[in-house]
N, C-alpha and C positions, 0 to 999 in steps of 0.2 A: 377790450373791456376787462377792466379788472377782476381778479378771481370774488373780491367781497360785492363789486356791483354785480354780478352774476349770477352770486346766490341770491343779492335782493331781489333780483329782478324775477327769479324763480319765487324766490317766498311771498312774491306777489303775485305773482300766476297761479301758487298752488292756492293761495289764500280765495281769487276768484275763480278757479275751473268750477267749485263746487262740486270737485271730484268723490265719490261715497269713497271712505276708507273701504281699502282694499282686505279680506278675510287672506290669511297665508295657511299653510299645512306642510308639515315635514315629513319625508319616508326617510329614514336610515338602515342601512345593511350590515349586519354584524358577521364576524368570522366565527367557527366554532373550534376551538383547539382541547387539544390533548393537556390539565393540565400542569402533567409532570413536564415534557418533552417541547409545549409551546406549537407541536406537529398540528396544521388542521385533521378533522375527523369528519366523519359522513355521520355525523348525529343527530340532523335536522328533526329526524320523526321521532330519535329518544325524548330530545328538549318541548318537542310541540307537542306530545303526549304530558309534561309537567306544568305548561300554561295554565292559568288560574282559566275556566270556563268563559267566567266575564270580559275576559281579555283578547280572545281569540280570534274574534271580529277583527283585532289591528295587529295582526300577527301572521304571516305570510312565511310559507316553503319559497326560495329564491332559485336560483338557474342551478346551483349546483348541492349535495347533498352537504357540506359543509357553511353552508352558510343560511342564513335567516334575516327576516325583513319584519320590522315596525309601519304604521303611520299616525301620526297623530291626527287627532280630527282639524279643521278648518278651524280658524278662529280669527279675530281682531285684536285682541291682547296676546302679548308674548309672554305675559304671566301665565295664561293659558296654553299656551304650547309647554313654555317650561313645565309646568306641571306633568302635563299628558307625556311626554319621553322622559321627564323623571322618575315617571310611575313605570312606566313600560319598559324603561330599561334596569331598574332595579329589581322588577318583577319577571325577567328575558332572564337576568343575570343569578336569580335565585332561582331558575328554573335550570337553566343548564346544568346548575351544580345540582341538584336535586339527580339527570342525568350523567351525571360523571365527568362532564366537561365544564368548560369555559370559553364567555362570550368576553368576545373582543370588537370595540369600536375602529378598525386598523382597515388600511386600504387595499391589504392584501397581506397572507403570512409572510410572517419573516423569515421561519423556520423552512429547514426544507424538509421533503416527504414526499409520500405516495398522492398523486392528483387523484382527489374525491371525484365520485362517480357524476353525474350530470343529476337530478331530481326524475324520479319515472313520472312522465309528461310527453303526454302525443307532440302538444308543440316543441319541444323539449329536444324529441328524439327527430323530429322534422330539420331542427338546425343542427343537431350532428350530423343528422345526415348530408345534409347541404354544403356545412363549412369544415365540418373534420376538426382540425386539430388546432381551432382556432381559439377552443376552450382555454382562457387565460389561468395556470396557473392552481392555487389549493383553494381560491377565492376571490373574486374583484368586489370589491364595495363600495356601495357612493352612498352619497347623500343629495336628494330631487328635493326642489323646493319650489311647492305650487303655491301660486299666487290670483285669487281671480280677478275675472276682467268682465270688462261687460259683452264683448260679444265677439265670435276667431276674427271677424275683420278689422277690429281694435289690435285686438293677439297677434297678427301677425306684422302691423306696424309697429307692436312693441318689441317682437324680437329684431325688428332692424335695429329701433332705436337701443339695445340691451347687448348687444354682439359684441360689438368695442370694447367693452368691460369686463365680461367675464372672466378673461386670464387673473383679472387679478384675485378674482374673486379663487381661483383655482390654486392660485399659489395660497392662499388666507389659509384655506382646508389643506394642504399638501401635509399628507398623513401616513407616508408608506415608502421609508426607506432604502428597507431592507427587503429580499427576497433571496430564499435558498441558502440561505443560512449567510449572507454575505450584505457589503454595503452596496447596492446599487448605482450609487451616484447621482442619484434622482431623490427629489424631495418627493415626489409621487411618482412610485414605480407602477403604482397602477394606473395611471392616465396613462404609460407607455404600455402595457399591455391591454388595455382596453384601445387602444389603438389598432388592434390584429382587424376586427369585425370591420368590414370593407363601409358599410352607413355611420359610421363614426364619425362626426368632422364639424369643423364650427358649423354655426347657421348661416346658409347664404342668405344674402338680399334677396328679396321678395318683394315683389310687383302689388301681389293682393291673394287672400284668403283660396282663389279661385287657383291659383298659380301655385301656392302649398300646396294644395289638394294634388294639383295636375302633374307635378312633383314626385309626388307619393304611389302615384298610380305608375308613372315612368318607371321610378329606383325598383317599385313591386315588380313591372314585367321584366326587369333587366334581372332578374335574379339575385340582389345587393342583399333584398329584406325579402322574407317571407309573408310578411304583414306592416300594418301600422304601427304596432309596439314593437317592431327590428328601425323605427326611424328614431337615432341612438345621436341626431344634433346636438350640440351642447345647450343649445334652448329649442323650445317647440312647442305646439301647443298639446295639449293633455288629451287623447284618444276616448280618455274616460269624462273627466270631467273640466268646467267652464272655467280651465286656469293657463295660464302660461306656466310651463315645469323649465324651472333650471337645472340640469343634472349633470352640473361640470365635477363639482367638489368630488374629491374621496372622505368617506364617512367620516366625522369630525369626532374625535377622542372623547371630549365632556358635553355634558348641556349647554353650557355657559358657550364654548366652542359655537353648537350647533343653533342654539337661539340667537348670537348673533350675528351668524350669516342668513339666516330667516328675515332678521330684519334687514340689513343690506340689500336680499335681493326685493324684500317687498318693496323698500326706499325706491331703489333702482327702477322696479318696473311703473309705481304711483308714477317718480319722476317721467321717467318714458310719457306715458299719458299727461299729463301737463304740457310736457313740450309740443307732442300732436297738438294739443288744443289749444295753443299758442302758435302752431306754426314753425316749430323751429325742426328746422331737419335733423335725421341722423347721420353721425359721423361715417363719415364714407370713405371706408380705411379698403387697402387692397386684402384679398382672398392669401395670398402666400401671407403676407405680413401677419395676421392675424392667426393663421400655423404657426408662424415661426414666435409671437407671442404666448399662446401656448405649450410649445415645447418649452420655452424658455420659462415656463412657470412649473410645470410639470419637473424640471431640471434642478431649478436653483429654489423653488420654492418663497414664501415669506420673506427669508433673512438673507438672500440675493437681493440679483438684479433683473429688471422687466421688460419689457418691450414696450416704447410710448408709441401705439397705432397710430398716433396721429403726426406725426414725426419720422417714426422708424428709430431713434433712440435711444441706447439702454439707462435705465435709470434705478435706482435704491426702489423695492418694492412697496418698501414701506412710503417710499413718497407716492407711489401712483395708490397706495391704498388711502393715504389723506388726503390725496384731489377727490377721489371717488367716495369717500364722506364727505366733503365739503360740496360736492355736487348734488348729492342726495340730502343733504340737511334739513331743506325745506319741508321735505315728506316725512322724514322722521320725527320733526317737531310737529306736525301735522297727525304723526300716529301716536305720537305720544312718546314716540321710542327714544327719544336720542337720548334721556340721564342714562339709562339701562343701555344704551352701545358705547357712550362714552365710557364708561364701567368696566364694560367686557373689552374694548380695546387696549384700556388700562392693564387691565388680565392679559392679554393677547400681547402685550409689551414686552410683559415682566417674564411672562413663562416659557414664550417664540409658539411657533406654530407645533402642532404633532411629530410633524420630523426631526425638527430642533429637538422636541423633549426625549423624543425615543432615540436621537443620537446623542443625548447627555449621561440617559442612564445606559448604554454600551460604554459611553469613553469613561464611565465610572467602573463597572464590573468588569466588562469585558464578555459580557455574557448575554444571549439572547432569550435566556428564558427571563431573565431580569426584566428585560422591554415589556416581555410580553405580561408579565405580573403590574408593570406598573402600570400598562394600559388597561388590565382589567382592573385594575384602580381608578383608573379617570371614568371608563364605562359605565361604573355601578352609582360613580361619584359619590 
């Protein structure tokens, strides 16, 4: 079948599932740096003691004292997200300073220094105890993007259906070049260090809802996780609330950045449910391959080359990120999204991904407190 009879054939399933628009919600993790030196700092409780009162409902201590965590509330418009992480991160970003430091949207420091202490938290001191020295680094940061669904035994046929895709969605965010004051060689040095915690790893195939669970109970008694929030898949379904969470990306530099990967993944997962209610299977790519497409995004990022799962193939990322728009279409002009992603992928052209930008302004100065300034530029936006 051709790629345009495909999508017909999808914008006519999405047209009758009479699917409800799906509500999305973003978390994003920020670094807290030093900001003469760019060095992270442990100054989570200086910065959340200058939070505006009103705000501190969506404003979270994170795993380690140097970093801090947003979410926006659920919503159906992406005007409305944008809004909600424009407010809160310009409001994150006048509060740090307020503290003495600076919030960085980055997927780990660049800078090297002294590793920040862990956040004092029973659960906290539970997985040091357990894993040691698995604590990656001055900071790991992502960005999770929930999406709801109607019920986990839809949730968990849409992470089958949604698995295949997300390397590329990982290279899109690839945010974190540098680490220890050097170039890493990776577009996201933090997917390689968030790699140490042994529950890390795509989502496997899954039977049904009952088989998640039975899962989770297993990896719990083998010692992997301590709990349900140590199951660290790159999709899953939400512990807390009625969404499928994507949490592959590293935290995305700007708004524009991060709203549209919101839409992408909401696209992605509407699509997913279409296809169940049509019948169409998901892609049933092999377990290594779909590793080895991830590292291969994690590695080369955006302005590489990807892994075509369903092939085994390396290809320009950007072509596997226009098949995976042109797969999603249907739902996007279904949410109303697609002028505003066409827009931002226009953006996403012109400017490359977080790693591209923060390895333009090094091959300009030669300096990493430069990176680190221009990302608290893109942050506060």
């Amino acid at each position: 079948m051709a790629m345009s009879d495909a999508v017909a054939e999808r914008e006519r399933d999405a047209a009758a599932s009479g699917t409800d628009l799906l509500t999305v919600g973003v978390e994003e993790e920020f670094l807290l740096v030093d900001p003469h030196t760019g060095a992270a700092v442990p100054a989570v409780d200086l910065v959340m003691e200058q939070v505006p009162a009103e705000l501190r409902g969506q404003v979270e201590r994170e795993f380690q004292t140097s970093q801090i965590e947003i979410g926006s509330p659920p919503g159906l418009e992406l005007t409305s997200i944008r809004h909600s992480l424009g407010v809160l991160r310009a409001e994150l970003a006048a509060a740090a300073e307020r503290a003495g430091v600076r919030l960085l949207a980055i997927g780990t420091g660049p800078v090297d220094g002294p590793v920040p202490p862990v956040v004092d938290k029973p659960r906290f001191d539970r997985m040091i105890e357990r894993f040691r020295l698995l604590v990656p680094g001055p900071g790991n940061n992502g960005m999770h993007v929930h999406v709801g669904i109607p019920d986990p035994e839809m949730g968990v046929r849409v992470l089958n259906h949604v698995r295949p895709w997300l390397p590329i969605l990982q290279a899109v965010t690839a945010n974190s070049p540098f680490a220890r004051g050097e170039d890493t060689g990776y577009a996201s040095w933090r997917s390689i260090e968030w790699e140490r915690w042994p529950s890390v790893a795509p989502t496997p195939r899954l039977d049904s809802h009952e088989h998640y669970e039975r899962l989770i109970r297993q990896l719990i008694a083998s010692g992997v996780m301590l709990d349900e929030g140590m199951l660290y898949w790159y999709a899953r379904l939400s512990a807390k609330y009625p969404t499928v969470e994507i949490r592959i990306g590293d935290v995305c530099p700007s708004v524009d950045d991060a709203v549209l990967v919101a839409a992408l993944v909401r696209a992605l997962v509407a699509t997913a449910i279409t296809d169940i209610a049509a019948g169409r299977p998901a892609i049933d790519t092999d377990h290594h391959l779909l590793v080895a497409a991830h590292w291969r995004a994690a590695h080369d990022g955006l302005e590489g080359e990807g892994v075509d799962v369903t092939d085994g193939e390396l290809r320009p990322t950007w072509e596997l990120l226009d098949r995976l728009v042109d797969r999603v279409r249907p739902e996007l002009v279904r949410h109303g999204d697609l002028d505003q992603v066409t827009d931002l992928l226009g953006g996403l052209r012109r400017h490359g991904s977080g790693a591209a930008r923060q390895r333009a302004v090094f091959a300009r100065t030669g300096e990493l407190v430069d990176v680190v300034t221009d990302v608290a530029r893109q942050t506060r936006g």
